[in-house]
LOLUM-734761 format. One record per residue (C-alpha): residue number from 1; chain; residue in three letters; x, y, z. Coordinates in Angstrom, 3 decimals, padded with zeros to 6 digits. Example, Ala and Ser with C-alpha at 12.3 -4.5 7.8 and 13.67 -1.06 7.14 Angstrom:
# LOLUM-734761
- seq mol type u v w
- 1 A ALA 012.300 -004.500 007.800
- 2 A SER 013.670 -001.060 007.140
//
This chain:
# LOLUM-734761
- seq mol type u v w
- 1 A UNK -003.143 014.152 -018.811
- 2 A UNK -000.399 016.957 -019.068
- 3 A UNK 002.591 014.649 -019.049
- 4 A UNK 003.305 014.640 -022.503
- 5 A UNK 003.813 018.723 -022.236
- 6 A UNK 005.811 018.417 -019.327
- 7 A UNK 008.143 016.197 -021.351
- 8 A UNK 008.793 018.191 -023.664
- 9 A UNK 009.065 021.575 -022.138
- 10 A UNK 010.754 020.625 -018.588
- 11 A UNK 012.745 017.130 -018.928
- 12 A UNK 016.009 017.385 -018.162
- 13 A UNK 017.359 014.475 -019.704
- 14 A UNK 015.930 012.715 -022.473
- 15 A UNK 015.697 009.231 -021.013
- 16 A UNK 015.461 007.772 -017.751
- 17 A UNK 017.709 004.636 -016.835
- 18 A UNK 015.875 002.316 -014.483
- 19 A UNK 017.497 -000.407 -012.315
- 20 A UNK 015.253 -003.200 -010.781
- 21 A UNK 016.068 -004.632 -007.839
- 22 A UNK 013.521 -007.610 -007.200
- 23 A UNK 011.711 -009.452 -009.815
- 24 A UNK 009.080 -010.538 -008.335
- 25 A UNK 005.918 -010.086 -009.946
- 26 A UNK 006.029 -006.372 -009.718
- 27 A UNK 009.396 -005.785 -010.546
- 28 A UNK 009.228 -007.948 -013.777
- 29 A UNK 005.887 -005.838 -014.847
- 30 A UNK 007.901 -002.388 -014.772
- 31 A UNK 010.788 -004.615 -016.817
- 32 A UNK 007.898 -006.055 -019.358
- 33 A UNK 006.383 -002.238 -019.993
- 34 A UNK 009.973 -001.522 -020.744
- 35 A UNK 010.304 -001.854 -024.952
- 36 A UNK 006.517 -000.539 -024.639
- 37 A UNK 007.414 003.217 -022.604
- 38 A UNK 008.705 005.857 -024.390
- 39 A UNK 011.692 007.574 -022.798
- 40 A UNK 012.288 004.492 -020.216
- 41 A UNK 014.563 002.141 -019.852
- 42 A UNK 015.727 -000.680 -017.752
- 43 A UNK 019.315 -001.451 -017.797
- 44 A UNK 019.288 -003.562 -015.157
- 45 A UNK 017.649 -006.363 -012.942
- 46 A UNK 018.799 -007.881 -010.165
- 47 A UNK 017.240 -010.658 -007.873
- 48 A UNK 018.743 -012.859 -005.437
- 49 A UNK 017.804 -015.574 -007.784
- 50 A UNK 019.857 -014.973 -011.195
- 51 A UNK 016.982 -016.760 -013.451
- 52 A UNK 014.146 -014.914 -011.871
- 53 A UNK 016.169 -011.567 -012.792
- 54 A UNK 016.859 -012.979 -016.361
- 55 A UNK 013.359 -014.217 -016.679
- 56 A UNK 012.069 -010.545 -016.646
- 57 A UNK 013.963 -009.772 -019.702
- 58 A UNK 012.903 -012.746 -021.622
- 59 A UNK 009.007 -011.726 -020.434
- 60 A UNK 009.791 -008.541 -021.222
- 61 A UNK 010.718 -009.604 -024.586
- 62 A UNK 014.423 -009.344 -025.049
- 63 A UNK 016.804 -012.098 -026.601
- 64 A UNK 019.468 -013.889 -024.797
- 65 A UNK 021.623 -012.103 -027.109
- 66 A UNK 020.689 -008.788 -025.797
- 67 A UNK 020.757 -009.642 -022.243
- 68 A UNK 023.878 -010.558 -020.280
- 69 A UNK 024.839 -011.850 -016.898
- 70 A UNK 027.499 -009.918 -014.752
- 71 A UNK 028.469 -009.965 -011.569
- 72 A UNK 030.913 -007.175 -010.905
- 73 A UNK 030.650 -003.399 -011.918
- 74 A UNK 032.795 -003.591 -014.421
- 75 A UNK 031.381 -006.117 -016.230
- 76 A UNK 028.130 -004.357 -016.020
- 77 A UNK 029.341 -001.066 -016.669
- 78 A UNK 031.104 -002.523 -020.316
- 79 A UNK 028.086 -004.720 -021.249
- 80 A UNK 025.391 -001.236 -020.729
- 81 A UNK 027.845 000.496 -023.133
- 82 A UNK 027.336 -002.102 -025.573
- 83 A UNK 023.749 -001.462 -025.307
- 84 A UNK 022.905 -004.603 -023.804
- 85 A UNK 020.759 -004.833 -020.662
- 86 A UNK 022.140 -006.502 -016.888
- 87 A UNK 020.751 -009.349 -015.121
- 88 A UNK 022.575 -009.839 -012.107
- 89 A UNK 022.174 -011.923 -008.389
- 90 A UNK 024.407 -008.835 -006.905
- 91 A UNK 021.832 -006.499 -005.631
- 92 A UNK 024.433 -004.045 -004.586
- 93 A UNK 025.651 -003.464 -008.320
- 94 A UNK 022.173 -001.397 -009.173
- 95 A UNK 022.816 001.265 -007.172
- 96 A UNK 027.044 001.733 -008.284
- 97 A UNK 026.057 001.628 -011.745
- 98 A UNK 026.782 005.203 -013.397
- 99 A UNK 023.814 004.148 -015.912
- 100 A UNK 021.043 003.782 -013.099
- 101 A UNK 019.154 007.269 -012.268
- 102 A UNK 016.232 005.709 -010.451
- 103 A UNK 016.560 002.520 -008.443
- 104 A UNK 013.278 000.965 -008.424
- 105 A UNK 013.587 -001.351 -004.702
- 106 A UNK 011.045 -004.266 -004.833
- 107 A UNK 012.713 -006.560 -002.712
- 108 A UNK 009.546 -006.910 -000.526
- 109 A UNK 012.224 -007.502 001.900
- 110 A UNK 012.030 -004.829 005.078
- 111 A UNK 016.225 -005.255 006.133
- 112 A UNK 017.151 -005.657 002.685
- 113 A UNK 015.154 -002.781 001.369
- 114 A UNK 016.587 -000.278 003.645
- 115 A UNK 019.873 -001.243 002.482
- 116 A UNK 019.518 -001.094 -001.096
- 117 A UNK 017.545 002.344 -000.458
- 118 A UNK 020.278 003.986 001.622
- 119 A UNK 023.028 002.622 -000.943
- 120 A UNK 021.129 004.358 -004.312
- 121 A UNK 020.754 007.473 -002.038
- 122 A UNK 024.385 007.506 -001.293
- 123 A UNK 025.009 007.237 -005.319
- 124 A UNK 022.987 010.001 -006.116
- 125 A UNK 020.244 007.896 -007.270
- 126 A UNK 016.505 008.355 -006.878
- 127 A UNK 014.518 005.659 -005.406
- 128 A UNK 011.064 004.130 -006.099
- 129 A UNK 009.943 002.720 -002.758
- 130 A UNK 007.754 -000.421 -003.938
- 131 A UNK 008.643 -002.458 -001.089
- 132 A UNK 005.827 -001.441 001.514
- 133 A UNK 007.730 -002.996 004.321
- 134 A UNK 010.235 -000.706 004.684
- 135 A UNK 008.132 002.019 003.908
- 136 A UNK 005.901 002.124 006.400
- 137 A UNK 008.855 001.433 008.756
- 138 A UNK 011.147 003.997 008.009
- 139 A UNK 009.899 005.563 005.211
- 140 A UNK 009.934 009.269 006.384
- 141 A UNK 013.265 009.197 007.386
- 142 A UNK 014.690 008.020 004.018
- 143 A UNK 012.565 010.695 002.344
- 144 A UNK 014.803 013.338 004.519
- 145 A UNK 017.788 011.322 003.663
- 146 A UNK 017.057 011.895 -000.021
- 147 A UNK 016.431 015.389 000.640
- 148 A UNK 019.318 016.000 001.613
- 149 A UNK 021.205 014.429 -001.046
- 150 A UNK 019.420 016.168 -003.756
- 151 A UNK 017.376 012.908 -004.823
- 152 A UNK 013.932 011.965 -004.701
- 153 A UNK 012.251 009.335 -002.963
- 154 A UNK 008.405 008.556 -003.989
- 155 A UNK 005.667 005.915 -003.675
- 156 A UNK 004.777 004.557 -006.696
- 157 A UNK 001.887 004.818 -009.177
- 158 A UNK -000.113 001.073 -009.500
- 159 A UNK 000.501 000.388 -005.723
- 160 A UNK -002.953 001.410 -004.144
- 161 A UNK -001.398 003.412 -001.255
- 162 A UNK 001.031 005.724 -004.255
- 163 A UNK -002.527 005.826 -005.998
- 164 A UNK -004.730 006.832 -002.742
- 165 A UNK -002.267 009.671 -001.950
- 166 A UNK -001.985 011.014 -005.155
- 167 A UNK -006.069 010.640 -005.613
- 168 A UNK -006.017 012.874 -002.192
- 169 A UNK -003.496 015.578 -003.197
- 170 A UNK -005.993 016.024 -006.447
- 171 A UNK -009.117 016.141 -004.690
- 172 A UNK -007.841 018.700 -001.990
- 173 A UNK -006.342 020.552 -004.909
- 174 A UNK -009.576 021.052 -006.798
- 175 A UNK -011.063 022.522 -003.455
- 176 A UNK -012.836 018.970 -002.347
- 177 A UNK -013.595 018.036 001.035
- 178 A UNK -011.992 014.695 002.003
- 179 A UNK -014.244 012.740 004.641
- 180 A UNK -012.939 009.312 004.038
- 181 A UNK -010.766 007.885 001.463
- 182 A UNK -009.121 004.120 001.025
- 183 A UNK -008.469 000.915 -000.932
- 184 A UNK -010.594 -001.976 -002.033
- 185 A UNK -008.910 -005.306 -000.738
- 186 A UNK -007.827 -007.642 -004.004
- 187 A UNK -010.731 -010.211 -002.904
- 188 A UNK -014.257 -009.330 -003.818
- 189 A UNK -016.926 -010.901 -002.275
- 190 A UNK -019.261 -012.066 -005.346
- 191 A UNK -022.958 -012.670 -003.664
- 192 A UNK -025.610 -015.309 -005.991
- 193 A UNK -028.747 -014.219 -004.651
- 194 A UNK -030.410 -017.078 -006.372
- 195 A UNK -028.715 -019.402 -004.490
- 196 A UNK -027.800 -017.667 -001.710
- 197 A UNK -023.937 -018.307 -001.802
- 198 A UNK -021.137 -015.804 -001.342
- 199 A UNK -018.117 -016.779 -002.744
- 200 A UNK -014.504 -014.504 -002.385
- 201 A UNK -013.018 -013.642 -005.652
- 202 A UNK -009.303 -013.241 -004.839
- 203 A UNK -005.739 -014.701 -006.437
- 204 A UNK -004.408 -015.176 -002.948
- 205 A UNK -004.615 -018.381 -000.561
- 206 A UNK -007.282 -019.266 001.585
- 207 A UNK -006.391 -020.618 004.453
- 208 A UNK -008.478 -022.607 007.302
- 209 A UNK -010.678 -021.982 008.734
- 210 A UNK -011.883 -019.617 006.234
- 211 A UNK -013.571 -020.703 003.088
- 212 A UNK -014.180 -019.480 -000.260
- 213 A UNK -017.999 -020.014 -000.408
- 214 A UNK -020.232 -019.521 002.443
- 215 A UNK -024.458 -020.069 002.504
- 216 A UNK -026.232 -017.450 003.954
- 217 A UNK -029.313 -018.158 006.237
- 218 A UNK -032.561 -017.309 004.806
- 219 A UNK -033.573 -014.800 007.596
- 220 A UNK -029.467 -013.095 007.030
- 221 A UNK -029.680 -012.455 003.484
- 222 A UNK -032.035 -009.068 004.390
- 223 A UNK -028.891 -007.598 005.154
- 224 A UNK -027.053 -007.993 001.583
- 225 A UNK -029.570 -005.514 000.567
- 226 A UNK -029.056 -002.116 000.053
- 227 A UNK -028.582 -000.552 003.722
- 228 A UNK -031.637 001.165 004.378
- 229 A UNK -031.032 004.710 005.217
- 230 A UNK -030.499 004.996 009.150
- 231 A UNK -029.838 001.529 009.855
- 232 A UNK -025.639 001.676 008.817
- 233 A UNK -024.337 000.377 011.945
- 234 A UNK -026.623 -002.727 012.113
- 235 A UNK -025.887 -003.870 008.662
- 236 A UNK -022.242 -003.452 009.174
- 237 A UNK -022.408 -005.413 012.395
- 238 A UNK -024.626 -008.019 010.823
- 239 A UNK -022.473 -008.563 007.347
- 240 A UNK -019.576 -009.341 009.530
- 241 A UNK -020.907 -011.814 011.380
- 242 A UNK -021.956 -013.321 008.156
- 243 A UNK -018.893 -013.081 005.955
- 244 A UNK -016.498 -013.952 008.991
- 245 A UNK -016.051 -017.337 007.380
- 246 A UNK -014.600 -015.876 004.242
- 247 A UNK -010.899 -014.082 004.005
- 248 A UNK -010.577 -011.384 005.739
- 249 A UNK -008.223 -008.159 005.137
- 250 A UNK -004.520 -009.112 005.639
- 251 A UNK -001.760 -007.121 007.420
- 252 A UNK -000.752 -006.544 003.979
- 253 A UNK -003.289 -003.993 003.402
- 254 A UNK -003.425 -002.382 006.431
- 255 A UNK 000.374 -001.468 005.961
- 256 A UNK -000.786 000.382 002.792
- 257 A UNK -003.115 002.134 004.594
- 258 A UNK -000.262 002.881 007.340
- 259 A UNK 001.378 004.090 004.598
- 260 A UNK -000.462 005.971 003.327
- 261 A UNK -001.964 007.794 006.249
- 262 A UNK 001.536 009.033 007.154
- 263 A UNK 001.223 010.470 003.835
- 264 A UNK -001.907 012.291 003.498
- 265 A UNK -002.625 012.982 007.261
- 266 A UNK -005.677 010.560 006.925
- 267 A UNK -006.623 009.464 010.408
- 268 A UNK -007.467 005.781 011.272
- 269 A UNK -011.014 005.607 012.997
- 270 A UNK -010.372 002.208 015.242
- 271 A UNK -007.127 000.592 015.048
- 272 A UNK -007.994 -002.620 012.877
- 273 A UNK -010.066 -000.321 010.283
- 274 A UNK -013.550 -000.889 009.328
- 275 A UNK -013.039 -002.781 006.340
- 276 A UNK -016.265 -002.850 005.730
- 277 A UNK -018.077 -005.572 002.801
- 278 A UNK -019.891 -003.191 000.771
- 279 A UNK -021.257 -002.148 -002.894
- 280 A UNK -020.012 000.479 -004.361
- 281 A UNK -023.061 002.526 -003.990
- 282 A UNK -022.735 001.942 000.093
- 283 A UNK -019.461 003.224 000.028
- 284 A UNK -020.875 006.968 000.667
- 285 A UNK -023.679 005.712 002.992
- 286 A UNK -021.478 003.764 004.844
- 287 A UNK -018.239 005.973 005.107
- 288 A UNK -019.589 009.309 005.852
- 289 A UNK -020.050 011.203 009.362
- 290 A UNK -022.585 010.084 011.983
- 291 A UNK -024.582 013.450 011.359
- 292 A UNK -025.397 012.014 008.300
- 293 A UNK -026.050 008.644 009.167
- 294 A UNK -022.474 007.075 008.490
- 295 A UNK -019.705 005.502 010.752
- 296 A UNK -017.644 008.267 010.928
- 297 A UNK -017.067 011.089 013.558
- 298 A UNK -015.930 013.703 011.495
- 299 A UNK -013.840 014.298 007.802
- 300 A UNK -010.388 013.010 007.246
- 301 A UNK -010.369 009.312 007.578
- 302 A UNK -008.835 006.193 006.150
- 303 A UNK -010.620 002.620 005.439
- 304 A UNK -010.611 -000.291 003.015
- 305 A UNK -013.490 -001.789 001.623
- 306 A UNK -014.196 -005.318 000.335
- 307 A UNK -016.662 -004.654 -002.497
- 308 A UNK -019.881 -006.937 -002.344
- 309 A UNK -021.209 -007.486 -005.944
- 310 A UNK -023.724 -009.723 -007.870
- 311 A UNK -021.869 -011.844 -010.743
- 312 A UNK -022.561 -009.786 -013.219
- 313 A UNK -022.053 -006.753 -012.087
- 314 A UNK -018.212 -004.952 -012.264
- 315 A UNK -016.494 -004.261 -009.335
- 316 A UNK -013.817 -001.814 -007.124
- 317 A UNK -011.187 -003.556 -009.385
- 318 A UNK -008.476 -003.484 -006.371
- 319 A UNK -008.553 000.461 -006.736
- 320 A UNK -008.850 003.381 -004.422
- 321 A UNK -011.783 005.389 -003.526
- 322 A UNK -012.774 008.730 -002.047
- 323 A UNK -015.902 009.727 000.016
- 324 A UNK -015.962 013.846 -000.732
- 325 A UNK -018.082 016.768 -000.218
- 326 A UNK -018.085 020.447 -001.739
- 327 A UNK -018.468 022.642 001.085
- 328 A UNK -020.385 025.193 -001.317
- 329 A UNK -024.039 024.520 -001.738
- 330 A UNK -023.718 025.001 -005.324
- 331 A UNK -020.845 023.540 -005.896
- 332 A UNK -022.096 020.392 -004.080
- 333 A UNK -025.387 020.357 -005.851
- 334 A UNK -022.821 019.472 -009.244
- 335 A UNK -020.722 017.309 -007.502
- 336 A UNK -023.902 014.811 -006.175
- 337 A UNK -025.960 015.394 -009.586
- 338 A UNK -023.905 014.478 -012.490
- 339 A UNK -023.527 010.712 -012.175
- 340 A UNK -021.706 010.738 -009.058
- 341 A UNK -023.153 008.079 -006.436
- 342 A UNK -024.593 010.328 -002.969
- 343 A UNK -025.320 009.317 000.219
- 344 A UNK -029.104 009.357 001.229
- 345 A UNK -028.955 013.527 001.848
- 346 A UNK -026.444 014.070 -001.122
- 347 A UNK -023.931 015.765 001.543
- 348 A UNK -021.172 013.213 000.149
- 349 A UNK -020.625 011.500 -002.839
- 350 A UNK -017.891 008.619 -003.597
- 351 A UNK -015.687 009.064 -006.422
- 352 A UNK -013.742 006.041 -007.171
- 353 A UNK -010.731 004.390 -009.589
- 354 A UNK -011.360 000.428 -010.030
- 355 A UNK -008.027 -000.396 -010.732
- 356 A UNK -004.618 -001.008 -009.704
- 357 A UNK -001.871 -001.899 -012.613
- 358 A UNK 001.280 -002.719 -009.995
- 359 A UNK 004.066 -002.349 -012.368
- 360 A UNK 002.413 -001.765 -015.421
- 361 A UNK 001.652 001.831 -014.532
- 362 A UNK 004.778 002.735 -012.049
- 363 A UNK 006.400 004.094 -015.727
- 364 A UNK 004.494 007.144 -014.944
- 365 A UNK 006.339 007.595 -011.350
- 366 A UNK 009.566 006.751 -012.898
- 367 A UNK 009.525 009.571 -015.287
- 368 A UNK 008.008 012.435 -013.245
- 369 A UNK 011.296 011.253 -011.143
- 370 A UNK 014.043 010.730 -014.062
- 371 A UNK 012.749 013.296 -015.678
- 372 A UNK 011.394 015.999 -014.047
- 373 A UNK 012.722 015.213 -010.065
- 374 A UNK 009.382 015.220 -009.093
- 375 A UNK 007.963 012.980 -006.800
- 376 A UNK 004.306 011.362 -006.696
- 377 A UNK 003.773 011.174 -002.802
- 378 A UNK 002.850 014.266 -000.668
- 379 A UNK 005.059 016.751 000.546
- 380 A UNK 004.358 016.131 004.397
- 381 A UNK 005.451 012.592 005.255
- 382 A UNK 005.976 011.783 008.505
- 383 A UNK 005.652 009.134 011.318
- 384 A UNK 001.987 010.088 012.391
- 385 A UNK 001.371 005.791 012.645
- 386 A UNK 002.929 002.617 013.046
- 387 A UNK 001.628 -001.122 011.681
- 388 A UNK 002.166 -003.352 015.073
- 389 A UNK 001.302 -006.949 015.301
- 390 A UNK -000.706 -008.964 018.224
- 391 A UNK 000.121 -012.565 018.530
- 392 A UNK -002.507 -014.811 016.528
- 393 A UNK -001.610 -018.108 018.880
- 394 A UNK 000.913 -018.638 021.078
- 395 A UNK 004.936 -017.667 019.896
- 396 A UNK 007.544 -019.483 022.035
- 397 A UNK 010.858 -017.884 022.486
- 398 A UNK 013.163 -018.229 019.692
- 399 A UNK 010.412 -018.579 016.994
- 400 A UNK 010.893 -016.863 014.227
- 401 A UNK 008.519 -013.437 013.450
- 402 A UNK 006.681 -013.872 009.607
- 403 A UNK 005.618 -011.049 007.333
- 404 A UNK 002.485 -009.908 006.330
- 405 A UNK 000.950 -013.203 004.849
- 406 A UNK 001.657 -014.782 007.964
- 407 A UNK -000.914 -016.279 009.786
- 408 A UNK 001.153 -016.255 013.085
- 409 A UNK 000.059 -012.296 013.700
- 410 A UNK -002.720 -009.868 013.199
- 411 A UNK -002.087 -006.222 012.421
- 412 A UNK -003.050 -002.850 014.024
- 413 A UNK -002.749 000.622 013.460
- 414 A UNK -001.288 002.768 016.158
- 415 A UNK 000.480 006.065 016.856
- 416 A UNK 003.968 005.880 016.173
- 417 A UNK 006.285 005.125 018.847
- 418 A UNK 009.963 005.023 019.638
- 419 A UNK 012.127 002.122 019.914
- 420 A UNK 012.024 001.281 023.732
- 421 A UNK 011.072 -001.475 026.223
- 422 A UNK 007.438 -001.274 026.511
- 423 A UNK 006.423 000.004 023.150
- 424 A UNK 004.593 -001.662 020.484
- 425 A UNK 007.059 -002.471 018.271
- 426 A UNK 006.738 -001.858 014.291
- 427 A UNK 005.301 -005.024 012.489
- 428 A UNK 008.549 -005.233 010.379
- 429 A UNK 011.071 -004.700 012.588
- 430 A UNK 009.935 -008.130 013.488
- 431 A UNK 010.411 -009.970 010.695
- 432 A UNK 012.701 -012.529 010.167
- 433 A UNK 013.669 -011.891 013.428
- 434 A UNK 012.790 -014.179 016.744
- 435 A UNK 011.605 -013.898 019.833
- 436 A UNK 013.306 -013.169 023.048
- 437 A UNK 010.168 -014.657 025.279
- 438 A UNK 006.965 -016.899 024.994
- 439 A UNK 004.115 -014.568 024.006
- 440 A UNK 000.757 -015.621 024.646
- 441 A UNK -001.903 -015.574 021.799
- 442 A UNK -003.400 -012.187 022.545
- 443 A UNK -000.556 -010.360 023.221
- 444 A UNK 000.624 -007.415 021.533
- 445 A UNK 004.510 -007.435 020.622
- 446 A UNK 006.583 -004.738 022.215
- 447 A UNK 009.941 -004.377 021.441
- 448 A UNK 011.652 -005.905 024.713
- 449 A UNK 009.475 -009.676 023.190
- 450 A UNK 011.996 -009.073 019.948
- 451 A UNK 015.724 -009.734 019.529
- 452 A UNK 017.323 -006.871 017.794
- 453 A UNK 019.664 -008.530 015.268
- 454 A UNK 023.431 -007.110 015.085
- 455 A UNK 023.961 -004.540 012.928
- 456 A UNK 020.636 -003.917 011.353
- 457 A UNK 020.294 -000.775 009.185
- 458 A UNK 016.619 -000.765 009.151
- 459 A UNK 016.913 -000.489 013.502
- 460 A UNK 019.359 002.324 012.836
- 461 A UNK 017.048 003.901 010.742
- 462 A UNK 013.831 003.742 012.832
- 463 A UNK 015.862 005.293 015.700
- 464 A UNK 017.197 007.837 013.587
- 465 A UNK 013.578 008.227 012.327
- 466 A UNK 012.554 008.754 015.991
- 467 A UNK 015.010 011.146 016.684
- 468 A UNK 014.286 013.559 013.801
- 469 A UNK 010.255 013.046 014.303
- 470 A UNK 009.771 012.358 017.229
- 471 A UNK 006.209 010.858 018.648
- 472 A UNK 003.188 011.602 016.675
- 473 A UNK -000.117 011.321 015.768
- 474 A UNK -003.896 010.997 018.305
- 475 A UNK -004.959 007.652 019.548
- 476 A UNK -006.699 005.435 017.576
- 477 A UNK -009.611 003.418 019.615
- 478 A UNK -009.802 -000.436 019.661
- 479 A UNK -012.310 -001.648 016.814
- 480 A UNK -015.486 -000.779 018.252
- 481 A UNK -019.346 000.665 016.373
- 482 A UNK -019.979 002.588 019.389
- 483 A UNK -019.688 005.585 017.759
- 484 A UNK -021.634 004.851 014.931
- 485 A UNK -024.244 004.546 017.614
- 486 A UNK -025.031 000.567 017.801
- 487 A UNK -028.566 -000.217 016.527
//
């Protein structure tokens, strides 16, 4: 890495101020790296719940003495010129204080994130989006905001979708060929051939009907082999009839991958995505173009990937991975023979990072910003595709819309729309907020099934997004393997 020389010979300051506002578990990680990150530091944390914002410090490390509860700017403002660090329940403080040059927002709240965002932009702060939510809802047009007021706005390293579009950006840099690229979902899907069990790896709930273990039938577990070369689309067909008792991707991570598409220009293949269980040495069998015996039409696609592994083997970590090609013969011959893992013609080879740090690793985001005003996204984001929700059961009128772990919606990926009667609306302009009508399991929710609450910056800001954009982006097919040619 380079960083260290672009310290030294470009920084413009010689420490960057950070101001948390969320502690969840990723907030508190960028507060615990604190003491631990040279030319960082967080003055202040804010939550909605004081002792969660206090508890980062005291994870982090710090004393009570050196920490200090305040709930007006002035109080803030004297207690960071004693050198002591805020905690505070008033989110809007972060963003006043003279002491904060990069807000990092990690709210995980859409409404509240948009707020927070537009109020550090307004202060001549630079923001670290962390909160996915809003990002993938109105991301883009904060971006021009901050623009526009001399500030930068970035995705952040340790979120998969920051470290996706930054793994893109290098390998189009170094003259690769991008034909697929994506994320690993948290769970991995652990397979005990002896036994012939597959059991889900993952630190989030499981909730019925799925289970954590399944058997597989005797005459099914053929197809946890290797896929045999030409046979791509059967296998994929047949593991997802077999794993569809265990978890399955969440909304969650196909709003990375929203996000990340309007990012890198990475095109969705079928609106749910693949998501296809897989070893890592599949990933370039299975994610490459049809001519060559993969799922894909043609370069320049986006995908996750549940990694299927024996016990004792390692895993995708929760990282990102790219499927790439050299488009010189030469250069290609390299690329598939020095420990890289081909496809069965070597015309692709996956390249891969298994791991994620969330907050442990945003430092490296926060100082390219503080530092340098350099952002870690890609310089064309825009609107090309919108996360929309279809009703999971039935939603009665006045029921109120969930997030991402809700179980009450599944997720698409669409072209981006406006805000009009008709139109699917974007998932998280829903949440929180209810229903205006009954909508029947099935259904995909358009914006005239939503009450728009009074007031609501992140509304104004998607119609102000729509306004500057405008529609974009190609159609994106219904989940089908038609393509891959069914065998």
């Amino acid at each position: 890495m380079v960083y260290h020389n672009l310290y030294a010979q470009f920084a413009k300051k010689a420490l960057v101020r950070v101001g948390v506002i969320g502690a969840g578990n990723y907030g508190t990680a960028i507060v615990t790296q604190d003491p631990h990150t040279p030319m960082m530091r967080v003055v202040a944390v804010a939550d909605i719940s004081r002792d969660a914002a206090r508890d980062a410090y005291i994870k982090a490390g710090f004393s009570p003495e050196q920490i200090l509860y305040c709930d007006t700017l002035d109080a803030a403002e004297a207690a960071i010129d004693l050198d002591l660090r805020v905690y505070t329940d008033n989110c809007t403080l972060v963003a006043q204080l003279g002491a904060v040059d990069i807000v990092c927002e990690s709210t995980g709240v859409p409404e509240a994130s948009a707020v927070y965002a537009l109020e550090a932009i307004a202060n001549g702060k630079h923001v670290a989006m962390i909160t996915k939510d809003c990002d993938v809802a109105v991301g883009p047009i904060l971006k021009r905001r901050a623009q526009e007021a001399g500030v930068i706005y970035t995705p952040v390293d340790g979120d998969q979708h920051g470290l996706l579009i930054q793994f893109c950006e290098w390998a189009k840099s170094v003259g690769l060929s991008v034909i697929s690229g994506g994320k690993a979902t948290d769970g991995e899907f652990i397979y005990d051939e002896a036994a012939g069990t597959v059991t889900i790896k993952t630190d989030k709930p499981i909730h019925a009907p799925s289970v954590e273990t399944i058997t597989v039938a005797p005459e099914d577990r053929q197809y946890l082999g290797m896929i045999p070369e030409g046979r791509v689309a059967e296998y994929v067909r047949k593991r997802a009839e077999i794993f569809s008792g265990l978890p399955q991707p969440g909304a969650y991570d196909l709003c990375e991958m929203t996000v990340a598409a309007n990012y890198t220009g990475l095109v969705p293949a079928v609106d749910t995505l693949y998501h296809v269980p897989m070893r890592i040495t599949e990933i370039p069998v299975v994610y490459c173009e049809t001519e060559h015996g993969g799922l894909f039409a043609g370069r320049d696609n986006i995908d996750l990937a549940t990694c299927l592994r024996a016990p004792a083997e390692s895993g995708l970590g929760g990282g990102v991975f790219l499927v790439v090609r050299c488009d010189n013969a030469y250069s290609n011959h390299v690329l598939t023979t020095k420990g890289q893992i081909g496809n069965y013609d070597n015309t692709a080879a996956v390249i891969y990072r298994p791991y994620h740090l969330c907050g442990v690793e945003t430092s490296s985001t926060l100082l390219l910003a503080g530092l340098l005003n350099i952002d870690t996204g890609a310089p064309d984001y825009r609107p090309r595709y919108d996360l929309v929700k279809v009703a999971a059961r039935d939603i009665a009128a006045g029921d109120i819309f969930g997030n991402d772990h809700s179980q009450q919606m599944t997720a698409r990926i669409v072209p981006a729309e406006p805000v009009a009667a008709g139109n699917r609306a974007c998932a998280h302009l829903l949440t929180g907020n209810r229903a205006r009508v009954d909508i029947p399991a099935g259904t995909p929710i358009t914006y005239d099934m939503v009450e728009e609450p009074a007031g609501s910056v992140l509304w104004q800001l998607r119609r102000e997004q729509d306004a500057v954009f405008g529609l974009t982006g190609a159609t994106v097919p219904e989940r089908t393997l038609a393509a891959a040619g069914a065998a």
